[in-house]
C-alpha positions in Angstrom: 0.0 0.0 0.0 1.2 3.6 -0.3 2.2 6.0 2.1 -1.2 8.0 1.6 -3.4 4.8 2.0 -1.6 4.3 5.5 -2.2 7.7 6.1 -5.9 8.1 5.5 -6.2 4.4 7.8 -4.4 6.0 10.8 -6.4 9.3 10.2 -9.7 7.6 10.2 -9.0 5.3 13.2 -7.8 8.4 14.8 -11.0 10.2 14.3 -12.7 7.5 15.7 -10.8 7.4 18.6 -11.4 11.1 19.3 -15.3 11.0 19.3 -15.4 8.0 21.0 -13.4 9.9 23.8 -15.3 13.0 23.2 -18.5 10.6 24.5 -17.3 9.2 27.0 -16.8 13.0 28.5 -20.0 14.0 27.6 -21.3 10.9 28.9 -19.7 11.5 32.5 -21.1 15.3 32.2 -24.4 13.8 32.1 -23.7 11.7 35.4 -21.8 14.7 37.2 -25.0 16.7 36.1 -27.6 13.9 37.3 -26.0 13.8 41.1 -25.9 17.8 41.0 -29.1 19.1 42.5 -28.4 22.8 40.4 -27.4 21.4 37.4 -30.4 18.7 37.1 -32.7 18.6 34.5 -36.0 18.7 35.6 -38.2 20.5 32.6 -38.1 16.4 30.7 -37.1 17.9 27.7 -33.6 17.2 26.3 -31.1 19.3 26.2 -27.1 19.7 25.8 -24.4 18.6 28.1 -23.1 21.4 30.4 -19.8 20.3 30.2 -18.6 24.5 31.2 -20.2 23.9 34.4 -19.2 20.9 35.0 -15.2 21.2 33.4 -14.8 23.9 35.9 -17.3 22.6 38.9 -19.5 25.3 38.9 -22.8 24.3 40.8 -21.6 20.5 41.2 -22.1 18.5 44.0 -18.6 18.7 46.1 -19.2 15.0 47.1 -16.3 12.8 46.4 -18.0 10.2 43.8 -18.9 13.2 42.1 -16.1 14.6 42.1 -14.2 11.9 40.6 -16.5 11.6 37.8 -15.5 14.8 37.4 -11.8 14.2 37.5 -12.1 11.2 34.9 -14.1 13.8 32.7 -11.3 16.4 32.7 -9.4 13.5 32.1 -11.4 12.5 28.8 -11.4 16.1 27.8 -7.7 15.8 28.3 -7.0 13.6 26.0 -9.1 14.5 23.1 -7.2 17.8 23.3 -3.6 15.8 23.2 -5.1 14.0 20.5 -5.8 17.4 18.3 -2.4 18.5 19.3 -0.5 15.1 18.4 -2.3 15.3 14.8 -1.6 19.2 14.6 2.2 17.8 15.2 2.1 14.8 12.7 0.6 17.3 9.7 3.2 19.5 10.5 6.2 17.5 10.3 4.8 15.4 7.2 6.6 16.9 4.3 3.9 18.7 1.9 1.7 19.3 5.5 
């Protein structure tokens, strides 16, 4: 296969790998939000993750489990940023990037 071909593989796999992570954090945003009596949702209607609340634990519950959900979300968050970064790196060291 040719260099491009292994390139658009690893840049797909990557892409997946991001939004899966990019889940996950939303998912744990939901759970921070669901054990935080402020941030609950209680009109029934859907609505967005409020991942700036909880990212910087405004109006979260100060209780340890929830508090480590919210560690493992900065986490997730963390590393879909690292990700961006390490592709940002890779395109720029490719020749012709």
């Amino acid at each position: 296969m040719a260099s491009g071909t292994w390139f658009f593989i690893a840049s797909g796999m990557w892409a997946v790998a991001m939004i899966a992570v990019f889940i996950q954090a939303i998912r744990l945003s939901y759970r921070i939000e669901e054990r935080s009596p402020q941030l609950r949702n209680r009109t029934g209607l859907p609505r967005y993750a409020a991942i700036p609340f909880t990212a910087t634990n405004r109006k979260v519950a100060q209780d340890a489990e929830t508090q480590a959900l919210r560690r493992r979300m900065i986490l997730m968050l963390g590393l879909n940023v690292l990700g961006f970064l390490l592709l940002a790196a890779i395109l720029a060291l490719t020749p012709g990037g």
